[in-house]
C-alpha positions in Angstrom: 0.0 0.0 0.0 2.5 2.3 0.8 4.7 1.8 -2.5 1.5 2.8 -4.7 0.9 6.1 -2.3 4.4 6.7 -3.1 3.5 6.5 -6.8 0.3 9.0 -6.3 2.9 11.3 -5.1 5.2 11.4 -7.7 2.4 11.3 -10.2 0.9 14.2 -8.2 4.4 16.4 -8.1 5.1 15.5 -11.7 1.4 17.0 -12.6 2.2 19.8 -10.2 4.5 21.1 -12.1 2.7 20.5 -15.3 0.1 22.6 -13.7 2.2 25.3 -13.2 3.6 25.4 -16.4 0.3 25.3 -17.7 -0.4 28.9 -15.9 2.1 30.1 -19.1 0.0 29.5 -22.0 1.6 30.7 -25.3 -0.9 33.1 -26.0 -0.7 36.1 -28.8 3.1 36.6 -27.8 4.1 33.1 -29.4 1.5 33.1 -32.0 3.2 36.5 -33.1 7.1 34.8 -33.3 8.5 33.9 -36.2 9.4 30.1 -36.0 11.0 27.6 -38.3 9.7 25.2 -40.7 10.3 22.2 -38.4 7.7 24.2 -35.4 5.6 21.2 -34.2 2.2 22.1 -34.7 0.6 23.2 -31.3 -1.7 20.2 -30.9 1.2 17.7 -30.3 2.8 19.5 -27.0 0.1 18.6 -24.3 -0.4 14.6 -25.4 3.4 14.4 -25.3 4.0 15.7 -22.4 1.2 14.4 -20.6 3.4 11.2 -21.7 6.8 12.5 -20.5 5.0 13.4 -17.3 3.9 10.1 -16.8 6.5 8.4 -17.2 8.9 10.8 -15.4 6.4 9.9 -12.4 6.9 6.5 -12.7 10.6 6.2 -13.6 11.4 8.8 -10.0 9.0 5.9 -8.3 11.2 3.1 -9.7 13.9 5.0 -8.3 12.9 5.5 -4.8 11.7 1.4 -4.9 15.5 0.7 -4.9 16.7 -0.5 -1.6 20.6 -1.6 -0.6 21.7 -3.7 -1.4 19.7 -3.9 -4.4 22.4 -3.0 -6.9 25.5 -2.6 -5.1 26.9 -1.1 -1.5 26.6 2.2 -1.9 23.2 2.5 -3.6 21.6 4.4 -0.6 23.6 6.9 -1.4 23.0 6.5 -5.5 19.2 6.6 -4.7 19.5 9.9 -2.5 21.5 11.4 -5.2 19.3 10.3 -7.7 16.2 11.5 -6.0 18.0 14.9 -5.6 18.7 15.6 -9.2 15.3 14.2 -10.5 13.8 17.2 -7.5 15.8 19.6 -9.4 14.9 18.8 -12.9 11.5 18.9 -11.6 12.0 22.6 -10.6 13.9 23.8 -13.4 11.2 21.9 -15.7 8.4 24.3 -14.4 11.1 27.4 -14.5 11.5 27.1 -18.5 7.4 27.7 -19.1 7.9 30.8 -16.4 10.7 32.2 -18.8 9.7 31.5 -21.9 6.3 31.8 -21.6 5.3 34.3 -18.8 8.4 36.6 -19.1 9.2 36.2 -23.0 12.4 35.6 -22.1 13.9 33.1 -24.9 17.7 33.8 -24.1 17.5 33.3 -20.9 15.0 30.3 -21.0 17.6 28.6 -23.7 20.4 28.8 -20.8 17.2 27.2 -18.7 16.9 24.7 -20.7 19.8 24.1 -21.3 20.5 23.2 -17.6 17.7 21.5 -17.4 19.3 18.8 -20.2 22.2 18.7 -18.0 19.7 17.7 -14.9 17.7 15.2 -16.5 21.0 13.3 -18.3 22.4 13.1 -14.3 19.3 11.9 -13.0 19.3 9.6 -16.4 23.1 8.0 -15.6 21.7 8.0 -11.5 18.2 6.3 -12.2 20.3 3.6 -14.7 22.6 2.6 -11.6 20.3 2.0 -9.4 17.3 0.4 -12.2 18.0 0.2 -15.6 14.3 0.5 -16.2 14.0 3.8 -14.4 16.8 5.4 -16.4 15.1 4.5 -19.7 12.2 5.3 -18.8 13.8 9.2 -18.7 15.5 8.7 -22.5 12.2 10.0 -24.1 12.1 13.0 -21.8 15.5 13.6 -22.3 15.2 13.6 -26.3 11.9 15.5 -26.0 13.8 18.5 -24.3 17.1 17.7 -26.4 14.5 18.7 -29.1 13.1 22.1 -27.3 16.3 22.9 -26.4 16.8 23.5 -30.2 13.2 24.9 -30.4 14.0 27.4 -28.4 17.4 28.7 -29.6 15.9 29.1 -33.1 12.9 31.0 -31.9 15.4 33.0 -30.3 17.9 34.1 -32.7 15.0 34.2 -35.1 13.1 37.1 -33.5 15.9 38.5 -31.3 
């Protein structure tokens, strides 16, 4: 009982901060940017990362369900790590809608981001060690933002 009120949680925080990157709609600002021809069209963001946020949930649950000496002496110590840098991907995740979105800040939400690329391949290598399954679980989040990453520097040098 306890392990699935563990998984509610992380599904909850993981939504959380979906939510609150959801307060930072696009809105006339982003319709008004010049983008390139490889733009996603708008409809494909929230299905993916309802996705991503789903299985970011469940990966961080994998992670915590790791006990030593699951995977080798030491692991206590992997897992708090681990559980640390997936916390701060979390937070800088819901940062990069506040910057881009709600302060139409592209420069700096492309430095964001790409710290937050940096966070999530840490918590990737962290998650593998300690379940493989957890750490793959991240690879499609990690591409995903990999992939905004790039979004967000054209949009930037392409309106300035």
């Amino acid at each position: 009982m306890r392990s699935v009120l563990v998984l509610v949680l992380f599904l909850v925080a993981c939504f959380a901060v979906a939510a609150f990157g959801g307060q930072f709609a696009p809105g006339a600002w982003y319709a008004g940017l010049a983008k390139p021809a490889w733009n996603p069209p708008s409809w494909v963001f929230a299905p993916v990362w309802t996705v991503l946020y789903a299985l970011m949930a469940v990966a961080g649950w994998l992670a915590w369900r790791t006990r030593e000496p699951a995977r080798a002496p030491g692991s206590a110590a992997v897992r708090a790590l681990a559980l640390g840098a997936f916390a701060l991907q979390l937070v800088l995740n819901g940062a990069w809608s506040w910057l881009f979105f709600g302060l139409h800040r592209p420069g700096v939400a492309f430095a964001e981001i790409v710290a937050l690329w940096l966070a999530i391949l840490v918590t990737v290598v962290l998650f593998w060690r300690l379940r493989p399954l957890a750490g793959a679980l991240l690879l499609p989040y990690l591409a995903w933002v990999g992939f905004a990453a790039a979004l967000n520097l054209a949009l930037w040098r392409l309106n300035g």
